[in-house]
C-alpha positions as CSV (number, residue, x, y, z in Angstrom):
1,X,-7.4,9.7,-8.0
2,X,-6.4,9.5,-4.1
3,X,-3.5,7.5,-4.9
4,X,-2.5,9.6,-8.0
5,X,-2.6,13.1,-5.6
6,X,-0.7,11.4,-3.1
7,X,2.1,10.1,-5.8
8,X,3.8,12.7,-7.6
9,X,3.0,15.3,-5.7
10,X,4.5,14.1,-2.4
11,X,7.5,13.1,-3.7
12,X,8.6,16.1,-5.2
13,X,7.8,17.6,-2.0
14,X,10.5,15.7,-0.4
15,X,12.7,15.9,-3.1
16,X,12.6,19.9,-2.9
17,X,12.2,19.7,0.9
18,X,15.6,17.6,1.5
19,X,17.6,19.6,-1.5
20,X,17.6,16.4,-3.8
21,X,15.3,18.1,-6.4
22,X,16.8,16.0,-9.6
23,X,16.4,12.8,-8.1
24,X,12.6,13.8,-6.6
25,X,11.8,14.8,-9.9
26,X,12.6,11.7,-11.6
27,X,10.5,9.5,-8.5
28,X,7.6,11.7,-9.3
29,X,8.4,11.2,-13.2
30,X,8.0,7.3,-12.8
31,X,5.2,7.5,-10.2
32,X,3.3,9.5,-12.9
33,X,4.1,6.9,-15.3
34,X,2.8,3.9,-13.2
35,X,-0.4,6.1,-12.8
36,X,-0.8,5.8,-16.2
37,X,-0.8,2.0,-16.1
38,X,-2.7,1.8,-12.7
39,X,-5.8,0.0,-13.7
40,X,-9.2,-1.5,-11.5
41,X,-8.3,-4.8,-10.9
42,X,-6.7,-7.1,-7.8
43,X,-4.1,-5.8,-5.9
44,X,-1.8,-8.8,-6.9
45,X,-2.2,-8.6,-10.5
46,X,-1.1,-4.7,-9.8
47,X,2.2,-5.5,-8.6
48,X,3.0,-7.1,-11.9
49,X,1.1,-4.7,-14.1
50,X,2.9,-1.7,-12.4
51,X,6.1,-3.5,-11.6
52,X,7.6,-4.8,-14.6
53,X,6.6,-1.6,-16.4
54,X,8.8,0.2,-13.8
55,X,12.0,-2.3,-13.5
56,X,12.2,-1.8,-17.2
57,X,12.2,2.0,-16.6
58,X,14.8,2.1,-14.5
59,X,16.8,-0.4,-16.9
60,X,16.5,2.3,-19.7
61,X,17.0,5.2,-17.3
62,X,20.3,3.2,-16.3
63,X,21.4,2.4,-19.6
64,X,20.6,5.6,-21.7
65,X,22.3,7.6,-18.5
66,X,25.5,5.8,-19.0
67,X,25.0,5.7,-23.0
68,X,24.2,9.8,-23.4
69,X,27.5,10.1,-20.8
70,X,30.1,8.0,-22.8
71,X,28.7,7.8,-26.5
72,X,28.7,10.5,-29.1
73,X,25.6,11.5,-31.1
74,X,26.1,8.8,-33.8
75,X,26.9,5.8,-31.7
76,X,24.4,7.5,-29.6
77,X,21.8,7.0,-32.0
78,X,22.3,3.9,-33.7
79,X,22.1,2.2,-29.7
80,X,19.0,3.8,-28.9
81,X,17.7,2.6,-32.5
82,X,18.6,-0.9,-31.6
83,X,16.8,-0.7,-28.6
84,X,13.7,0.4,-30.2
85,X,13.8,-2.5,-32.1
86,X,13.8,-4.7,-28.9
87,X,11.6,-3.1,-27.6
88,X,8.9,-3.0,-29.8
89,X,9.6,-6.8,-30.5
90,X,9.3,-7.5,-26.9
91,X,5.7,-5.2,-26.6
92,X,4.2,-8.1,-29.2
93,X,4.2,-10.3,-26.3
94,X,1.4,-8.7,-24.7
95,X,-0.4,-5.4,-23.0
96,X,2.5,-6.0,-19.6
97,X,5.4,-6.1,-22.3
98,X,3.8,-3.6,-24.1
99,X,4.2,-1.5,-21.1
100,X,7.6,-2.1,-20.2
101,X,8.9,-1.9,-23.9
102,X,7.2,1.7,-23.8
103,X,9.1,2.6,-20.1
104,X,12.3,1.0,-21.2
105,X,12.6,3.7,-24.7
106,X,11.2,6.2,-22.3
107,X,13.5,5.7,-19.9
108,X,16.5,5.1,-22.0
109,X,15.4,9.0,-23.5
110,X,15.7,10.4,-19.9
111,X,18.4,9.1,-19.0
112,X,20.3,10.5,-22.6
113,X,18.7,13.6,-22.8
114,X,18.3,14.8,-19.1
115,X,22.1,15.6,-17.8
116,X,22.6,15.1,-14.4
117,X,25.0,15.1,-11.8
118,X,23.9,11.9,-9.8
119,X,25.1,8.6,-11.6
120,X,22.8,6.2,-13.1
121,X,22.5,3.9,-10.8
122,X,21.4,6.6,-8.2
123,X,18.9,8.0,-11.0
124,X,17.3,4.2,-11.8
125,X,17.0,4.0,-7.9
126,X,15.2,7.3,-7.8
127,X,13.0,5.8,-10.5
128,X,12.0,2.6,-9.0
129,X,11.5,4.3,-5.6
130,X,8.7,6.3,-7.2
131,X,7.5,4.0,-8.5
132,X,7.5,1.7,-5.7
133,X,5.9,4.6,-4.1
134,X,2.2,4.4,-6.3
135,X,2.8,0.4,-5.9
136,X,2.5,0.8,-1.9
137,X,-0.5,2.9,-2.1
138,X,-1.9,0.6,-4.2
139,X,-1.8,-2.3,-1.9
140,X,-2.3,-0.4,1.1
141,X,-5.4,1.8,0.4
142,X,-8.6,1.2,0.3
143,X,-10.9,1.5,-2.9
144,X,-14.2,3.5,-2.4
145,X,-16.8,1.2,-0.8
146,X,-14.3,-1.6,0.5
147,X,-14.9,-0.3,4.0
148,X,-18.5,-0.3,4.0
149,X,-20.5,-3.7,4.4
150,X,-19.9,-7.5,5.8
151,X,-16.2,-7.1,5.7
152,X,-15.2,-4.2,6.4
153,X,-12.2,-4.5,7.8
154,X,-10.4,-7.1,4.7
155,X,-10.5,-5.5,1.6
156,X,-7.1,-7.1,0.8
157,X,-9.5,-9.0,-2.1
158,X,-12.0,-6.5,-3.2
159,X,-10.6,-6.2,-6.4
160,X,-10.9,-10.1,-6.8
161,X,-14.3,-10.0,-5.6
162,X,-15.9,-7.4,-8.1
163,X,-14.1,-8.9,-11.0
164,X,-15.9,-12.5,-9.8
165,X,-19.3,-10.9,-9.3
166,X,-19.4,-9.0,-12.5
167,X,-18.6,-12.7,-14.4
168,X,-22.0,-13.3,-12.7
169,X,-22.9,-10.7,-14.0
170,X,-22.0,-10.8,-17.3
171,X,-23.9,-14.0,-17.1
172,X,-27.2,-12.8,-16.1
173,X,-26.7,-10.6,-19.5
174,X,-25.6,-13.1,-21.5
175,X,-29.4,-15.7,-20.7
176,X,-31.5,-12.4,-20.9
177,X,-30.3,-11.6,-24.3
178,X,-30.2,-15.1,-25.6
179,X,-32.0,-15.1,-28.8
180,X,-32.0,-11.2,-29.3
181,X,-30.1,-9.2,-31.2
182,X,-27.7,-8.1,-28.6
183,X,-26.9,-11.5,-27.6
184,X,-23.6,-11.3,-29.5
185,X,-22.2,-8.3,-27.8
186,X,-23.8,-9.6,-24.1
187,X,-21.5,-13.0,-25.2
188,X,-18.5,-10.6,-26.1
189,X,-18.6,-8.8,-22.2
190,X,-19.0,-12.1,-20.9
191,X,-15.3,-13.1,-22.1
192,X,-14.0,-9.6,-21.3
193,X,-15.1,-10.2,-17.6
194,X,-13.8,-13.8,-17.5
195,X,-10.3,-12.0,-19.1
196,X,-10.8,-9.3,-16.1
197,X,-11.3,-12.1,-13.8
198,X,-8.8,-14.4,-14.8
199,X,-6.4,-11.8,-14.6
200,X,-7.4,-10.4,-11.2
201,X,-7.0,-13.8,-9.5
202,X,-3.7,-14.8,-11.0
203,X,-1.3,-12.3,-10.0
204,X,2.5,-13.3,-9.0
205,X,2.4,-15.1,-5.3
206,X,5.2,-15.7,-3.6
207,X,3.7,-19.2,-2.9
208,X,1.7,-21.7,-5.6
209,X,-1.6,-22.1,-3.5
210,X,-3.9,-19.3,-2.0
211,X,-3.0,-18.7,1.3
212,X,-5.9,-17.4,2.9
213,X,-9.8,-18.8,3.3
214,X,-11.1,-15.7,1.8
215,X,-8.7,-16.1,-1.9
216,X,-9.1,-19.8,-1.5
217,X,-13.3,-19.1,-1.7
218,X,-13.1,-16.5,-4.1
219,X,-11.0,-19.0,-6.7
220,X,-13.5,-21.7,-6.0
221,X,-16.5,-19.1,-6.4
222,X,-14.4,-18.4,-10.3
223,X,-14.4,-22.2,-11.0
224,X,-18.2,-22.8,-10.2
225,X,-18.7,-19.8,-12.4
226,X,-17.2,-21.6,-15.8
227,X,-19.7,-24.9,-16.0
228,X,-22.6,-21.6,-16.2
229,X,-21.0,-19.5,-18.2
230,X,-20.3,-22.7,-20.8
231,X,-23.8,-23.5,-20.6
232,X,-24.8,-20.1,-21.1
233,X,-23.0,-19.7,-24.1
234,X,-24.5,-23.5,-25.5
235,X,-28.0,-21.1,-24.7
236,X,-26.3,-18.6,-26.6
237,X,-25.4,-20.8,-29.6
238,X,-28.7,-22.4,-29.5
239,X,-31.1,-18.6,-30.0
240,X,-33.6,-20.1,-28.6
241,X,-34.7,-17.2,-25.3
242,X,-34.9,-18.6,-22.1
243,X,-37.3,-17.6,-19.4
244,X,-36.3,-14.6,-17.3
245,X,-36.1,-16.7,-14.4
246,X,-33.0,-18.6,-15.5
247,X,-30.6,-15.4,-15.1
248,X,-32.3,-14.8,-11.5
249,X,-30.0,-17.5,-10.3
250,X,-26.8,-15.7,-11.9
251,X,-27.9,-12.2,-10.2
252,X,-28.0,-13.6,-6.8
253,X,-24.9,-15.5,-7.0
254,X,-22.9,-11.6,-7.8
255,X,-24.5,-10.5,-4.7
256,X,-23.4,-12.7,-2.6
257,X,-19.8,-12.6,-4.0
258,X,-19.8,-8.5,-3.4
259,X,-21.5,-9.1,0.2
260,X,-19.2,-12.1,1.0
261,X,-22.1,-13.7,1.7
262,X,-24.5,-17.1,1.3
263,X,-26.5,-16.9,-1.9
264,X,-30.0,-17.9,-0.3
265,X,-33.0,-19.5,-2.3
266,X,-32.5,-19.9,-6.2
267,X,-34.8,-20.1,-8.8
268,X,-36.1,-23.9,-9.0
269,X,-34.8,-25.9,-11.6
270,X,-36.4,-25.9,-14.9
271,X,-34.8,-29.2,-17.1
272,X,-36.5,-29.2,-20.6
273,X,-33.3,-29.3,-22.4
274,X,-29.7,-30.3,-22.5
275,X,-28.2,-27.0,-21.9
276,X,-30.9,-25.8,-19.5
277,X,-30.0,-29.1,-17.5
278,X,-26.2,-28.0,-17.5
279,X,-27.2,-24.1,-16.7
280,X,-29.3,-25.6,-13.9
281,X,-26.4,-28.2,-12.1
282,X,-23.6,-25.5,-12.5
283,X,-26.3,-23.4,-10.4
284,X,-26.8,-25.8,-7.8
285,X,-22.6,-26.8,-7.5
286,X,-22.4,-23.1,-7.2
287,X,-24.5,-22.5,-4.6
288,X,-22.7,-25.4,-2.8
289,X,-20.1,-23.9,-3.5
290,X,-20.3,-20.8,-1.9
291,X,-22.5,-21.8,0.9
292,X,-19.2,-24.1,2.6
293,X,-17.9,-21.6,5.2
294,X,-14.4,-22.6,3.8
295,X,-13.3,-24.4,0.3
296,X,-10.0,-25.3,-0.8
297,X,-10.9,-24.9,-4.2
298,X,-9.6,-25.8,-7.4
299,X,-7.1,-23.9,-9.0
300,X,-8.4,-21.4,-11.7
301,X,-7.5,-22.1,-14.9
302,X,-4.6,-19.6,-15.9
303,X,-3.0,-18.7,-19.5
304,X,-0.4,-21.6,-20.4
305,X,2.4,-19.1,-21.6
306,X,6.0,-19.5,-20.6
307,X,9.1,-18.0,-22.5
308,X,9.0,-19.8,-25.3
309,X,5.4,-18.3,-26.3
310,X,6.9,-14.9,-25.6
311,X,10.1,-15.3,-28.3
312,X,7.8,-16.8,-30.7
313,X,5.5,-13.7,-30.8
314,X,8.7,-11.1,-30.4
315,X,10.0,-12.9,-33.5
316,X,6.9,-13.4,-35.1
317,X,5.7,-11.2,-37.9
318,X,3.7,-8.8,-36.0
319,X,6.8,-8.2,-33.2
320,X,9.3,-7.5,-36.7
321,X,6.9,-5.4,-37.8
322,X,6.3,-3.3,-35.0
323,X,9.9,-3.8,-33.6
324,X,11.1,-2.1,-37.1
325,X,8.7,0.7,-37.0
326,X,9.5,1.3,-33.0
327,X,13.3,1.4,-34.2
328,X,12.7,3.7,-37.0
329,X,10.4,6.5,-35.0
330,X,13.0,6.5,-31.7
331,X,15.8,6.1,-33.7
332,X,14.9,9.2,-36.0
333,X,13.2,11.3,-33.4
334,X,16.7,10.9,-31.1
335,X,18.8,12.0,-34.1
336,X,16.8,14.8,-34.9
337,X,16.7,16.0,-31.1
338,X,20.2,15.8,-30.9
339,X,21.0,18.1,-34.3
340,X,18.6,20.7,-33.1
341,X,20.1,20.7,-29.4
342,X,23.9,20.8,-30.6
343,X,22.3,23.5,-33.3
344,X,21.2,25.4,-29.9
345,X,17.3,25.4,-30.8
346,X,16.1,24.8,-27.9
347,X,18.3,28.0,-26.5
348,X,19.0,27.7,-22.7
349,X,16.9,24.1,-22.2
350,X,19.5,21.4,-21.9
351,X,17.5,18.7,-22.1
352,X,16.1,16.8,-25.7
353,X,14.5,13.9,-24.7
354,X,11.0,15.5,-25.3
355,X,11.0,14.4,-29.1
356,X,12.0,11.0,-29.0
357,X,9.6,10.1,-25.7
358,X,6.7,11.5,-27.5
359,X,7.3,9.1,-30.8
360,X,7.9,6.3,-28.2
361,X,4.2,7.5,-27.2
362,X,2.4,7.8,-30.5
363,X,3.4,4.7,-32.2
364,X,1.9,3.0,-29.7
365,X,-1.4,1.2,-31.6
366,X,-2.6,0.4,-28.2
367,X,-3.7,3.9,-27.9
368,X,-5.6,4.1,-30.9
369,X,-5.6,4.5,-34.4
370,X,-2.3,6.4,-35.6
371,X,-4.0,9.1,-37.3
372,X,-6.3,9.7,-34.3
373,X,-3.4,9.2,-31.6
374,X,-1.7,12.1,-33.3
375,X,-4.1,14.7,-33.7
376,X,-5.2,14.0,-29.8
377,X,-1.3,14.2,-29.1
378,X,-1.0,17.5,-31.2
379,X,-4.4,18.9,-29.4
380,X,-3.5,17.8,-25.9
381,X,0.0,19.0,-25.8
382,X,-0.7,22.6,-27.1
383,X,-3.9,22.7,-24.9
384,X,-1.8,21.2,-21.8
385,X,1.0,24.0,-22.9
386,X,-0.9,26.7,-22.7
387,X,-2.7,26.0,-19.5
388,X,0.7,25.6,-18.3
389,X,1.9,28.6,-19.4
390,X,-0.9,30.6,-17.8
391,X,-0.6,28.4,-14.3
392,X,3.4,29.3,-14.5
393,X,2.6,33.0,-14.5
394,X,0.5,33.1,-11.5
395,X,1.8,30.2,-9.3
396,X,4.3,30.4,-6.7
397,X,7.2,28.5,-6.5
398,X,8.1,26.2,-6.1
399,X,5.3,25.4,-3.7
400,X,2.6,26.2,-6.4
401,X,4.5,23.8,-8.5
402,X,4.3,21.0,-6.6
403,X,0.7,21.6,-5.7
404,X,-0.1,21.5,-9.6
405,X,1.9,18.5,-9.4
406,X,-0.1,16.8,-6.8
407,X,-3.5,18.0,-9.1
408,X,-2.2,16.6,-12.2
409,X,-1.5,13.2,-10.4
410,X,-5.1,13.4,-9.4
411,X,-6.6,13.8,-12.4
412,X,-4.4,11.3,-14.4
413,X,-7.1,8.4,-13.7
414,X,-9.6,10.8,-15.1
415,X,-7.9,11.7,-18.6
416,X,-6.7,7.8,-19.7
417,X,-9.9,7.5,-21.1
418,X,-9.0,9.7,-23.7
419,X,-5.3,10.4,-25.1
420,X,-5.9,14.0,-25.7
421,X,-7.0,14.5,-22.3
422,X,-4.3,12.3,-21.2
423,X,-1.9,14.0,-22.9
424,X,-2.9,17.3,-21.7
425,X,-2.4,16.5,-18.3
426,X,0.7,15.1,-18.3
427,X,2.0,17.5,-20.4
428,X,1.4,20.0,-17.6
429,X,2.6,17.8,-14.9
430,X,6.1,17.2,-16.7
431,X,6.0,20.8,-17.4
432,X,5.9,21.3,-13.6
433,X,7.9,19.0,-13.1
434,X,10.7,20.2,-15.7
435,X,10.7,24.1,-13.8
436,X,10.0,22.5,-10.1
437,X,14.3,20.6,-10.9
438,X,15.5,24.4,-12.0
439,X,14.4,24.5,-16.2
440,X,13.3,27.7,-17.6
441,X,9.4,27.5,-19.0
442,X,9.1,25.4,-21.9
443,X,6.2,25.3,-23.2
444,X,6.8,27.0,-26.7
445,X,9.7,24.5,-27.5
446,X,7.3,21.3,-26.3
447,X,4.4,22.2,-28.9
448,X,6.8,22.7,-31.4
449,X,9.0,19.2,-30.8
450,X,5.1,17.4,-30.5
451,X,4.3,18.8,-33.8
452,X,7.9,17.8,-35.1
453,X,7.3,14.1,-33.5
454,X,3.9,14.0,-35.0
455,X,5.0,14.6,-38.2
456,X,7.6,11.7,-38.2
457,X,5.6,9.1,-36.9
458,X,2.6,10.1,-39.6
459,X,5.6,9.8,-42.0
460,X,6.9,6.1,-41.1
461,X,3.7,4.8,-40.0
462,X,2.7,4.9,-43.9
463,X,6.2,3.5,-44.7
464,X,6.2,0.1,-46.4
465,X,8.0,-2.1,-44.1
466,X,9.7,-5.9,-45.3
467,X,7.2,-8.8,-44.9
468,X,3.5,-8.5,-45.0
469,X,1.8,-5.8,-43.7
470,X,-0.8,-6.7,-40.9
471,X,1.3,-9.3,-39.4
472,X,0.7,-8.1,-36.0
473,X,-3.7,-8.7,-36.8
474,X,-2.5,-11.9,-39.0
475,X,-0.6,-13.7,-35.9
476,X,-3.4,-13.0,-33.3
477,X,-5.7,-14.9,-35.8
478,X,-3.1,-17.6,-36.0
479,X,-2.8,-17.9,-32.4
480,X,-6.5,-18.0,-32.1
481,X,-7.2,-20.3,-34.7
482,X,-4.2,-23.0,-32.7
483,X,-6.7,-22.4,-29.3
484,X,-9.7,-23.4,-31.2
485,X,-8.4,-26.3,-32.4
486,X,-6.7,-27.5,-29.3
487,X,-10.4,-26.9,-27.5
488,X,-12.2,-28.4,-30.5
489,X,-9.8,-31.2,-30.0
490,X,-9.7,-32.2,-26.1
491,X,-14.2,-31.8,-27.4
492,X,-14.4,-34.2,-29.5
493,X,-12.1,-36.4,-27.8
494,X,-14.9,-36.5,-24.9
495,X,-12.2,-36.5,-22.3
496,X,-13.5,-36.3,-18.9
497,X,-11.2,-33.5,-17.5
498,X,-13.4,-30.6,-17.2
499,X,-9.8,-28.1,-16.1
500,X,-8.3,-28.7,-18.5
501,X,-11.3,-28.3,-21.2
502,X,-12.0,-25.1,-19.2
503,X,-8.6,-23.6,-19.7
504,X,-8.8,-24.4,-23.0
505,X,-12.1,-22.5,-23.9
506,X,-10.8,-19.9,-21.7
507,X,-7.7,-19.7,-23.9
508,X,-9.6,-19.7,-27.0
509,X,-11.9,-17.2,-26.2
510,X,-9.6,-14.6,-25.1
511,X,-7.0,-15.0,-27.8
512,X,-10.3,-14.6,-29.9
513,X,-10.8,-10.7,-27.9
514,X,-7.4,-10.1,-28.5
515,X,-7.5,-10.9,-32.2
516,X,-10.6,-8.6,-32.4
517,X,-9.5,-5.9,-30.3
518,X,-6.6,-5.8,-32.8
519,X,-8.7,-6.2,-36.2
520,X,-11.0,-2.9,-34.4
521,X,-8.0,-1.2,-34.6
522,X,-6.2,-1.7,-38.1
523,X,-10.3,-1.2,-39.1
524,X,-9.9,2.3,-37.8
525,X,-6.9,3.1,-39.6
526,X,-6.8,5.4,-42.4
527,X,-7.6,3.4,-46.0
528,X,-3.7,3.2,-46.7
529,X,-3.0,0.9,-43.5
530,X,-7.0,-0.4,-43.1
531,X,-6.3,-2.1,-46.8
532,X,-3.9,-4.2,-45.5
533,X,-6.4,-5.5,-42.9
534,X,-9.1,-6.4,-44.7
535,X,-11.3,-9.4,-44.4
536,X,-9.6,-10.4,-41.2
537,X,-13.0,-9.8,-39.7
538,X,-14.9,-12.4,-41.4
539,X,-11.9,-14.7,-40.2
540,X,-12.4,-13.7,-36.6
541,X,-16.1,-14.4,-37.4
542,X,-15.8,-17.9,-38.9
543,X,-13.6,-18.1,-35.5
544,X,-15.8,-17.4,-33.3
545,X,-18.6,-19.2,-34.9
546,X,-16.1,-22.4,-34.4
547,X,-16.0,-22.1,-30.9
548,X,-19.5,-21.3,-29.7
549,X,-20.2,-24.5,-31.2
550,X,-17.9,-26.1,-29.9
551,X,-18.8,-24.8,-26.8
552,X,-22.6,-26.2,-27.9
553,X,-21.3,-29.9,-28.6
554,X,-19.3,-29.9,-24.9
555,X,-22.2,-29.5,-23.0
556,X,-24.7,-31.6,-25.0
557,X,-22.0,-34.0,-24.8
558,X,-21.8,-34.0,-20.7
559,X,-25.9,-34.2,-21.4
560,X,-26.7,-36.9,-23.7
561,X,-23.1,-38.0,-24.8
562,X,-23.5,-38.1,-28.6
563,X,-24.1,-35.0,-31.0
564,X,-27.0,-33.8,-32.9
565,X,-27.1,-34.0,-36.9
566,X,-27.2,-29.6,-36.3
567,X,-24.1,-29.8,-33.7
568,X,-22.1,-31.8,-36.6
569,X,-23.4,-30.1,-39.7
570,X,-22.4,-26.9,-37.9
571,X,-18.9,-27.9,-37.0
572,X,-18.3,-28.8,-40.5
573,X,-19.3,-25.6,-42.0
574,X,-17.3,-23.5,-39.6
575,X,-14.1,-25.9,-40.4
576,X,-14.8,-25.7,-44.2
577,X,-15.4,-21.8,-44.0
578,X,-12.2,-21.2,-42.3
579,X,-10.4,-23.2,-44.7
580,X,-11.9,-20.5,-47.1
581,X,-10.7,-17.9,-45.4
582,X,-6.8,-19.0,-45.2
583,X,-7.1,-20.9,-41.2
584,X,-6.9,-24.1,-41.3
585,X,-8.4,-25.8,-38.3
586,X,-8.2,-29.8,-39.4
587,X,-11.5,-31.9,-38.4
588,X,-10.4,-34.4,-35.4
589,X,-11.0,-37.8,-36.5
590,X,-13.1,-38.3,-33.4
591,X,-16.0,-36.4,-35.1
């Protein structure tokens, strides 16, 4: 919330204060849009998560600038239809992409609709500055708490060290719920915080090793938390509950990676089986781990995805199908702005790039299901309208303006936890924003071009589309049933590289959350887009069945080096089942 009030806000500020209004409105435009993707999490990882989201901003601003300036309305259009289709090709790839194909189309509808008098280059330079802006607060301030406690003073890695300790965690959870109920959901949380982690610890470094003591002990304190969690899991798979004194060990081990401290005494070892024995070394390498004042460390495992990975799923049927629908919603919503503002219905407003940045907005799945994303779009921009309407009325200007500005900013953080209140905030911030650069009030003409963009979308989101209809749910399943069988695999072929088998689970267990988080949405649909979805569950079930017990046979392998009759029978019946279900993940001949 600090950095979002001192984003927006400050830039328009100095945008009014040094007579370059257009080009202060459009920093505090993309600043606002960063806050939208500013997340808890490292403060490397941010730079890429905020980053690439803004260069492709700036790309569209550039391009739709020069487009809207030397293209009529039908070349016009069919351009900014073909870059919807790249765009939402390219936002397959993954929640980053996703980003930046979203800021590209939003961008690109700026830069058409919004007339100016400064060049686009000048305007994509304004854009990245603001941008740039949120990105420098974001490494350079604090988050609450990092000043208090041992290290006081270095809070360059707190984000890195809260994502660690909650793995620990996560793996406390996971052994107190073994053999209950929740157990599943306590194993689900315990991949979302390795994800978290992962992520948080392998942001873009300018060189391949950590270069300080403190990240060099934080990736080692990651590593020593994989042989637990694996053996946690093998508890997990086995539902047999453990004594309350085997997650003690975990809890202690969070602590000490929040206080950057030694661990102290752990719980004594209790060995009466195979995966107790492994839960009980990982403990004792961990606490050797973090009790050497300095440790080079091993790498952490990161996600093996280079550019080929990233055509292949652009291309792939979920990145046509979503690439096609993307094209269809911007390329219709910018044709329809630009017959209403040549058939003057937006009176004296000049600008139309409200319509097609608000499809670019709502056929976004990542915000929800469609039906629900445009009812909370609806409600939020006629609730966000009238408040600014009201606020316009009293406040000052332009100083009261850019003090709503600076609130709105504030409260962005707030409202991304749900769209409607997202979208009422930032609907009064752009509203601000829009009479701050010199536009009459707008509000009447925004709720009417939301309702107008809901309407499409709710139109071609029911459209049949060529191909099958699910692809983007139908590839994640693919993609995780290629990870399980790699890791099932490198198993069963009892190699002795414990990296490389860790990357691996890692891999299959997250493209697992992905194919889930996916399914939870297409589940949530309404029945004329949930249809085409169905039983993908029970194949992300049969999945995930596969690689707990994989999971299971890799530690009682390390243990006793052979499987149990209930290790192999199991293996087969997950193999067989997904065979049933339409994944084929081939037996190795090494079982």
């Amino acid at each position: 919330m600090t950095r979002g009030a001192l984003a927006a806000g400050p830039l328009l500020l100095a945008g009014v204060g040094t007579g370059h209004t257009a080009p202060g409105v459009l920093a505090a435009i993309a600043a606002m849009l960063a806050g939208i993707n500013d997340r808890p999490g490292s403060r490397r990882a941010s730079v890429k998560r905020l980053g690439v989201p803004a260069l492709a901003g700036a790309l569209g601003l550039l391009a739709g600038t020069y487009a809207g300036q030397g293209l009529a309305a039908v070349p016009l259009t069919l351009a900014l239809t073909l870059l919807g289709l790249l765009a939402g090709g390219i936002s397959a790839v993954g929640p980053v992409a996703s980003a930046a194909g979203t800021h590209l189309l939003v961008g690109a509808a700026l830069g058409a609709g919004m007339p100016a008098a400064q060049s686009g280059w000048q305007r994509a330079l304004a854009f990245l500055a603001g941008a740039g802006w949120l990105i420098l607060l974001r490494l350079a301030l604090p988050t609450p708490g990092a000043l208090a406690g041992h290290s006081r003073f270095d809070f360059r890695f707190d984000g890195e060290r809260a994502a660690v300790a909650e793995v620990y965690d996560a793996i406390a959870a996971l052994l107190d719920a073994v053999g209950r109920e929740r157990a599943t959901a306590r194993r689900a949380a315990l991949t979302a915080a390795l994800d978290h982690a992962q992520d948080a610890l392998a942001g873009p470094r300018l060189r391949r090793h950590a270069g300080s003591a403190a990240e060099r002990r934080l990736h080692a304190q990651y590593v020593a938390a994989l042989p637990l969690a694996e053996a946690a899991t093998a508890l997990f798979w086995a539902g047999e509950p453990v004594s309350a004194r085997a997650a003690a060990g975990p809890r202690r081990l969070a602590a000490a990676v929040r206080g950057n401290t030694g661990t102290g005494p752990l719980p004594a070892p209790h060995r009466s089986a195979p995966a107790l024995r492994a839960l009980d070394d990982a403990l004792l390498r961990a606490a050797e781990t973090f009790d050497r004042a300095e440790d080079a460390g091993q790498r952490p495992p990161a996600r093996r995805r280079d550019a080929r990975h990233a055509v292949r799923a652009a291309l792939g049927t979920g990145g046509r199908e979503y690439g096609l629908r993307v094209a269809l919603c911007f390329g219709a919503s910018a044709a329809i702005a630009q017959a209403l503002h040549h058939a003057r219905w937006y009176g004296q407003h000049q600008h139309w790039y409200w319509l097609p940045a608000t499809a670019v907005f709502l056929v976004k799945p990542d915000l929800g299901p469609l039906a629900s994303r445009v009812l909370c779009r609806a409600a939020g921009t006629v609730l966000g309208a009238l408040v600014f309407a009201g606020l316009a009325a009293l406040l000052p200007r332009p100083a009261g303006l850019i003090a709503l500005v600076a609130v709105c900013g504030a409260l962005v953080p707030v409202a991304t936890r749900h769209f409607a209140a997202l979208t009422a905030v930032v609907t009064v911030l752009v509203l601000a924003l829009i009479m701050a650069g010199g536009e009459p009030q707008a509000s009447v003409s925004r709720i009417g071009e939301t309702l107008l963009a809901c309407a499409l979308v709710l139109v071609v989101g029911h459209l049949p589309m060529p191909g099958e209809r699910g692809g983007g749910v139908r590839a994640r399943l693919a993609t995780a049933g290629s990870a399980a069988q790699a890791y099932l695999v490198h198993v069963l072929s009892e190699s002795g590289d414990r990296a490389e088998r860790w990357a691996l689970r890692r891999e299959a267990y997250r493209t697992l959350a992905e194919a889930r988080t996916a399914i939870a949405l297409a589940a949530a649909e309404l029945p004329a887009l949930a249809r085409h979805t169905t039983g993908t569950d029970a194949v992300a079930d049969v999945l995930e069945r596969l690689v707990d017990t994989t999971t299971a046979c890799a530690v009682h392998l390390d243990e006793t080096g052979r499987l149990t009759p209930r290790h192999v029978r199991q293996l087969r019946d997950a193999l067989s089942e997904s065979r049933l279900q339409g994944v084929d993940v081939p037996l190795p001949a090494a079982a």
